[in-house]
C-alpha positions in Angstrom: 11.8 14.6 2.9 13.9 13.6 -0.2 13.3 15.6 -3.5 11.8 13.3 -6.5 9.7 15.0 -9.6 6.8 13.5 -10.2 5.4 16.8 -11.9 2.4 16.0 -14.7 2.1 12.1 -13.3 -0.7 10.4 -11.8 -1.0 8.2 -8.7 -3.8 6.4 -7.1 -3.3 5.0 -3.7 -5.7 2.8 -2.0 -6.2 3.0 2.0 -5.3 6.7 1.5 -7.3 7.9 4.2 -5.2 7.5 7.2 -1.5 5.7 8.4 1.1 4.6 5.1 -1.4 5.3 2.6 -2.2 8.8 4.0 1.7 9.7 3.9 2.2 8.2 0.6 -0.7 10.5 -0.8 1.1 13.6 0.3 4.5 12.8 -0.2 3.4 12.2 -3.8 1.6 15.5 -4.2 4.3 17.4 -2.3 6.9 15.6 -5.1 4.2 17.6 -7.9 1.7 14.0 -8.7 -1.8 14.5 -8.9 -3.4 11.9 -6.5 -6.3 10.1 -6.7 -6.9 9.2 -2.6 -9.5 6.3 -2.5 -10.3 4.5 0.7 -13.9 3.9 2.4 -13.8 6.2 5.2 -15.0 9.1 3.2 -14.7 11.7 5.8 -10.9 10.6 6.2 -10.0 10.5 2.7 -11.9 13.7 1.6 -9.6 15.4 4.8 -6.4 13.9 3.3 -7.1 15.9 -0.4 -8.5 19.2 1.4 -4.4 18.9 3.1 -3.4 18.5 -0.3 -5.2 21.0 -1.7 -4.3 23.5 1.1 -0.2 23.0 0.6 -0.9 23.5 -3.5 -1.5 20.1 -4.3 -3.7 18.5 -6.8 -6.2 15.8 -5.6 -9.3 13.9 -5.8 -11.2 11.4 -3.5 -13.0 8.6 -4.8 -14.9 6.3 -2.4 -13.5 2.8 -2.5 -13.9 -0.2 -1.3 -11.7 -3.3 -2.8 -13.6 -5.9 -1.9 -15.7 -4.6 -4.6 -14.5 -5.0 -8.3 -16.9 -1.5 -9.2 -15.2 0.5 -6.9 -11.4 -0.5 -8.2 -12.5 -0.1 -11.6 -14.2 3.6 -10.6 -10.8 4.5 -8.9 -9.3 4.0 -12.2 -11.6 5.6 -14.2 -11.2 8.8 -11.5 -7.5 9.1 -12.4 -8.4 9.2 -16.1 -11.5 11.0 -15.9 -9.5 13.6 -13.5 -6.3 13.5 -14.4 -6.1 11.9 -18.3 -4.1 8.7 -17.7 -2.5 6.7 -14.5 1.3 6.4 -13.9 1.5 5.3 -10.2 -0.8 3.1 -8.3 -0.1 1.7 -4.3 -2.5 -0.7 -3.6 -2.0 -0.3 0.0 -5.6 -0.9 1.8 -5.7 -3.5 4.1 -6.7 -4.6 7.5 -5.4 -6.9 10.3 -8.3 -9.0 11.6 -8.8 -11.4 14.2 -5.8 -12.7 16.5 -6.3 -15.5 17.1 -4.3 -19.1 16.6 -5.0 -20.6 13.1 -6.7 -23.5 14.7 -9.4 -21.1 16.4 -9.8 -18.7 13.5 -13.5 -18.3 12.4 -13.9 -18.9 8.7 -15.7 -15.4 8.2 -12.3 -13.4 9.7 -10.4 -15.3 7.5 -12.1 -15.2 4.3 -12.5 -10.7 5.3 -8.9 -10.8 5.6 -7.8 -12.7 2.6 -10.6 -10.4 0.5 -9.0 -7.1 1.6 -5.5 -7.8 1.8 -5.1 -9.9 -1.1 -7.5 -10.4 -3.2 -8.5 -6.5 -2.9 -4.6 -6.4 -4.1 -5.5 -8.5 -6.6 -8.5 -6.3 -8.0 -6.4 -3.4 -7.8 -3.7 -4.5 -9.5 -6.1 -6.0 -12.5 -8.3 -2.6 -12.9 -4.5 -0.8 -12.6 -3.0 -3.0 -15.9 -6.0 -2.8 -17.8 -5.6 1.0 -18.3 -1.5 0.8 -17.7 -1.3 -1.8 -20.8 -3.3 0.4 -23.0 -0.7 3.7 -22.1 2.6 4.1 -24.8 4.9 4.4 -21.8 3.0 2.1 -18.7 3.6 2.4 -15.2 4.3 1.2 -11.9 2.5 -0.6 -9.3 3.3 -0.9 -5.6 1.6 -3.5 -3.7 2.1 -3.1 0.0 3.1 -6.4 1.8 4.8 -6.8 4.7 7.4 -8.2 7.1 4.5 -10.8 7.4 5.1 -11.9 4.3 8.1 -13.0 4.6 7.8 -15.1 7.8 5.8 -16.2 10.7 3.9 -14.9 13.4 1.5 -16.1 16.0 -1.9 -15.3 16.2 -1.7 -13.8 12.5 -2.4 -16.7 10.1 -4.8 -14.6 7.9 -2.9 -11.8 7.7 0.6 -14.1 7.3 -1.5 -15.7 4.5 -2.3 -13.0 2.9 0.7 -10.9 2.9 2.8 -14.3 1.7 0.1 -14.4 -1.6 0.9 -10.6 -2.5 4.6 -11.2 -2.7 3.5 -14.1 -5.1 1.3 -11.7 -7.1 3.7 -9.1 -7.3 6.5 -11.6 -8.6 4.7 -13.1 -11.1 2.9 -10.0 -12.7 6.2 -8.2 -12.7 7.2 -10.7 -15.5 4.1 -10.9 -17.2 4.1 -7.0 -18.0 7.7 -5.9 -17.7 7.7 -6.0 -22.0 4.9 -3.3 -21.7 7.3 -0.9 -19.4 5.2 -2.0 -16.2 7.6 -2.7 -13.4 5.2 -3.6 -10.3 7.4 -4.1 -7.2 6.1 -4.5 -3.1 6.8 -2.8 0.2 7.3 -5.2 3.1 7.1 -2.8 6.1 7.6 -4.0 10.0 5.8 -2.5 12.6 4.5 1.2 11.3 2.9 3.2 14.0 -0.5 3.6 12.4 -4.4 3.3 13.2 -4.2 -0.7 12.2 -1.5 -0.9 15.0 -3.4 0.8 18.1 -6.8 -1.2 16.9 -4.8 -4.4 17.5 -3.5 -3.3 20.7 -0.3 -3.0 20.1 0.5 0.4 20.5 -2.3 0.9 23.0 -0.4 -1.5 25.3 3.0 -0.1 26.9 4.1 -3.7 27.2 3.3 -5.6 24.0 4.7 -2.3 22.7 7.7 -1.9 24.1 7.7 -6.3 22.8 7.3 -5.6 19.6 9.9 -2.5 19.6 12.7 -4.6 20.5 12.0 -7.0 17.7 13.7 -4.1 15.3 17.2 -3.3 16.1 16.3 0.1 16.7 13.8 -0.6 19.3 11.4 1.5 18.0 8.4 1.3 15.6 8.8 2.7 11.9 7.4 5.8 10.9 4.6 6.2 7.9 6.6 8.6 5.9 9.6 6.2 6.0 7.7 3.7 4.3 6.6 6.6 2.2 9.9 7.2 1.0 10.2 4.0 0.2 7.4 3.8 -2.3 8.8 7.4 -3.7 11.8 5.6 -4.7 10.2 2.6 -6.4 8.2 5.1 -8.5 11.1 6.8 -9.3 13.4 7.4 -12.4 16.4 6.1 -9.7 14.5 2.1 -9.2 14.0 1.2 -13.3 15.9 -1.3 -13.5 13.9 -3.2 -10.0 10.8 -4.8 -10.8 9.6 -8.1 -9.0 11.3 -6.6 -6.0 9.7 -7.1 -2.3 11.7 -4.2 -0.3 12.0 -5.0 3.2 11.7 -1.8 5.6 12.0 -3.0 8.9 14.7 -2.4 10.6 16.2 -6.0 10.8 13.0 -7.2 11.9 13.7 -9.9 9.2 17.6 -10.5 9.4 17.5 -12.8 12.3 
């Protein structure tokens, strides 16, 4: 783990409970950040802060769903409420629906996948700036994208969609509030092994698996806390002059 000082900041990060988002959560509390760990499987997320808590971290769960403009705006609240302001945010929650070809896609898997993983962005990021703008020295935002948002891939259109409109988002609201000292920047991960991965039976599957592993030129999946890392950085002192950035992590996955 690399050593950055987030001592007396504040961090929410959405999809905390399990895979990137957990990681991100404790890397930022083992860097001195009180976290704010909001996701909807409470039982998950309320684990995630008592292993905070237990290594002499500072945390809070706050049940949240981001389909639901309430629950971003209580998440914010939480870190203010908790904590007194909100320097970091990772809007990382997201899901990776129905495989299926775009011409066989039901509307209803679409329309849950666009409403998570971008538009649930989207309310994040608009709850995030409301209290950011309203700070003397702002913030920064990390939206979590993806390799998928930077190309094709079969079976995915929802989740291709999706991830393409967050890079979008991120670009544009990176210009609209750098004057305010908010630099708001993505993470485009390739294949993580997480929860979202063995539910689409990818690393369930010791051939679509070993597929997928040569498609990064280290023929292996990437690791949460290396995406992790990642987001440390962006938050970091060392990235202030990157904003509008979408960092690719993927071990070439993209460079070919």
């Amino acid at each position: 783990m690399h050593h950055f000082d987030f001592e007396d900041r504040v961090v929410a990060v959405t999809g905390a409970a399990s895979g990137i988002g957990r990681e991100t959560a404790r890397q930022f509390a083992a860097h001195g950040a009180s976290v704010v760990v909001a996701d909807v499987d409470d039982e998950s997320g309320e684990a995630v802060v008592d292993e905070i808590e237990s290594d002499g971290g500072d945390a809070v769960y706050v049940h949240t769903d981001v389909t639901n403009m309430d629950d971003v705006e209580g998440m914010v609240r939480t870190a203010v409420d908790e904590f007194g302001r909100l320097d970091y945010a990772v809007n990382n929650a997201g899901i990776g629906g129905q495989q299926a070809p775009a011409g066989d896609l039901d509307e209803d898997s679409w329309g849950q996948v666009v409403d998570i993983n971008l538009n649930g962005v989207w309310r994040s990021q608009k709850a995030e700036l409301e209290q950011m703008t309203e700070q003397d020295d702002g913030g920064v935002i990390i939206n979590m994208a993806s390799v998928l948002g930077k190309v094709g891939f079969e079976n995915s259109s929802a989740y291709v969609s999706a991830k393409h409109g967050v890079l979008g988002l991120t670009k544009t609201a990176a210009w609209e509030y750098a004057d305010q000292d908010i630099r708001v920047n993505a993470v485009c991960p390739g294949f993580i092994e997480t929860q979202m991965l063995a539910e689409g039976g990818i690393t369930e599957n010791e051939e679509i698996r070993r597929q997928i592993e040569s498609m990064h030129s280290q023929d292996r999946l990437g690791q949460p806390e290396e995406i992790a890392d990642a987001v440390m950085w962006l938050c970091s002192d060392g990235a202030s002059f990157t904003n509008g950035e979408a960092l690719t992590v993927d071990s070439g996955f993209t460079s070919r």
